[in-house]
C-alpha positions in Angstrom: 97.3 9.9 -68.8 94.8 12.5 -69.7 91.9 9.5 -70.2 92.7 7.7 -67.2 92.1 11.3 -64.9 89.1 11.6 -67.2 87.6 8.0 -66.5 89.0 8.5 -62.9 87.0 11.4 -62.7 84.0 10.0 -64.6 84.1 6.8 -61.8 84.3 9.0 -59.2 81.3 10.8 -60.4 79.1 7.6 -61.0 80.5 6.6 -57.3 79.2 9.8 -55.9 76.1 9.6 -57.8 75.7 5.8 -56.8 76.1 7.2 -53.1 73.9 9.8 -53.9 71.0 7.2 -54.9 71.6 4.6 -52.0 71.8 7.1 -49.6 68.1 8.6 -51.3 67.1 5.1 -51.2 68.1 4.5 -47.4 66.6 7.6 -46.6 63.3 6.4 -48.0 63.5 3.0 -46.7 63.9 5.1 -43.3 61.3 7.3 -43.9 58.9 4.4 -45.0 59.6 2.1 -42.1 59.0 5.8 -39.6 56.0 6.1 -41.4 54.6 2.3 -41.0 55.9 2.1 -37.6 54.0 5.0 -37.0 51.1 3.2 -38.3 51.2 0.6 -36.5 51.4 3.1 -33.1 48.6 4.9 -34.1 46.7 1.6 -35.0 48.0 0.2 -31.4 46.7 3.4 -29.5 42.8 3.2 -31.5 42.8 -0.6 -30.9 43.7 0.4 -26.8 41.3 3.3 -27.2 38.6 0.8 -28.1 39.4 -1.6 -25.5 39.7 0.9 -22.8 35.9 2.2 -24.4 34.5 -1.3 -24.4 35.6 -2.1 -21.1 33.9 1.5 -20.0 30.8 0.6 -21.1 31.2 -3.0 -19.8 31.6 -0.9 -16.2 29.0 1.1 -16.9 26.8 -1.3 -17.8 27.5 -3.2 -14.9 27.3 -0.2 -12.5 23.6 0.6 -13.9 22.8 -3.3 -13.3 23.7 -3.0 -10.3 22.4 0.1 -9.3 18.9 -1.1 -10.8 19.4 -4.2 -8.5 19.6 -1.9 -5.5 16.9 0.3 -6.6 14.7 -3.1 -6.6 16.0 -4.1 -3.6 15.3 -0.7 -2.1 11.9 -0.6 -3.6 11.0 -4.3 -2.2 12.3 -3.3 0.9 10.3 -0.3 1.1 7.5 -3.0 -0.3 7.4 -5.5 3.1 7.7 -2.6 5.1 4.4 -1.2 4.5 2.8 -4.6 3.8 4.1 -4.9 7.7 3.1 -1.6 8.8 -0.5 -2.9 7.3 -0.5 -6.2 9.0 0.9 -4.5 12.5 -2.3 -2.2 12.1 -4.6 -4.8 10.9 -3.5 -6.6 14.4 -3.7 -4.0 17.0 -7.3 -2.9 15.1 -8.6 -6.8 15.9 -6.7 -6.8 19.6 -8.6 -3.6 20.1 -11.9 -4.8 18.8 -11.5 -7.9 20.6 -10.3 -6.0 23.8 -13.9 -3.3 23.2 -16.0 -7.1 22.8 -14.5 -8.1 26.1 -14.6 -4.8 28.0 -18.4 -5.1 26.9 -19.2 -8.4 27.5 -17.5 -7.9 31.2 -20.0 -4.7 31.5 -23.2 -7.0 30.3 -22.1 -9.6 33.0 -21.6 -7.0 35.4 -25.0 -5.5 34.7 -26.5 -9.0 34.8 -24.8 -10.5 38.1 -26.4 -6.6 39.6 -29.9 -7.7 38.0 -29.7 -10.8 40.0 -28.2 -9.4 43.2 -31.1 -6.8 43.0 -33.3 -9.5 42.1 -32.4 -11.6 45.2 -32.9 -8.3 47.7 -35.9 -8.0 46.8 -37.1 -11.3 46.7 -35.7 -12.0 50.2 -37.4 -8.8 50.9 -40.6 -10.6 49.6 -40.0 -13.4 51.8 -38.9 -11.1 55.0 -42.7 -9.3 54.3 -44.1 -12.4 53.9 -42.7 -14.1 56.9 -43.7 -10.7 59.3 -47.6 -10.8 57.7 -47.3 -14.4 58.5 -46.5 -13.5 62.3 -48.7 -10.6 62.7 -51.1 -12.5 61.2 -50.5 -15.8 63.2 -50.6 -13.0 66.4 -53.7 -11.5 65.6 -55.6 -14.7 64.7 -54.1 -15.9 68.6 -55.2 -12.7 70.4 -58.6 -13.4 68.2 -58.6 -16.9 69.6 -58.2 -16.0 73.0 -60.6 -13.2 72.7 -63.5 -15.3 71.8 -62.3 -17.9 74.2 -62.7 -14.9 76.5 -66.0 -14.2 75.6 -67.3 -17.8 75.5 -65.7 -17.8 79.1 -67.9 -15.1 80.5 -71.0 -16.2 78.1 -70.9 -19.2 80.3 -70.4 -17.4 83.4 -73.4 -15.0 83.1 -75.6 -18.1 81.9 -73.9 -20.3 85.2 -75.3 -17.0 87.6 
């Protein structure tokens, strides 16, 4: 009776100290798979850190493209506008100049047409002189004329008395 308390006891013991072991054992196991599954977060949360990174640069990268596009587009922009501002000013410079050669060459025809208006005054002065000597002259060879004639006329008469 005595052995059968004592191996009771002793399998009681062995039970307790099996329990003892598995429950160390599950306890492990637990504290293993915390410990992997931990892992595996913090593996999951640097491979989303790198992907959230890599798509920030990928933005980034894009933003400065773009922003260097605008810049150039800016910068070309800015480019035609002055090579327009140029050309405007290269225009109104030749319209002026050509406006200044035609002012001028309207002042040289003036000038010339007032030459030849001059010109003609005085040459039909010329021929108005010319025309009154001619009739003064034409007068006075007349009154001439008749003078001899006049003369003659009483030559004859003094010779006829």
């Amino acid at each position: 009776k005595k052995e059968a308390l004592e191996r009771r006891k002793e399998e009681a013991r062995q039970r307790q100290e099996e329990n003892a072991l598995a429950i160390k054992a599950e306890k492990e196991a637990k504290e293993k798979e915390i410990e992997e599954a931990k892992k595996r977060v913090e593996a999951q949360k640097e491979e989303e850190r790198r992907r959230i990174a890599e798509e920030n640069a990928k933005k980034f990268a894009q933003k400065k493209k773009e922003m260097e596009a605008e810049k150039a587009l800016k910068e070309q922009r800015k480019k035609e506008a002055l090579e327009r501002r140029k050309e405007e000013a290269r225009q109104r410079q030749e319209e002026n100049a050509l406006a200044i050669k035609a002012e001028k060459e309207a002042k040289e025809k003036e000038i010339e047409e007032a030459k030849k208006r001059v010109e003609a005054q005085k040459e039909e002065e010329r021929r108005r002189i010319a025309e009154e000597n001619a009739k003064k002259f034409a007068q006075k060879k007349k009154e001439m004329e008749a003078e001899k004639a006049l003369k003659e006329q009483r030559k004859k008469e003094a010779l006829e008395r």
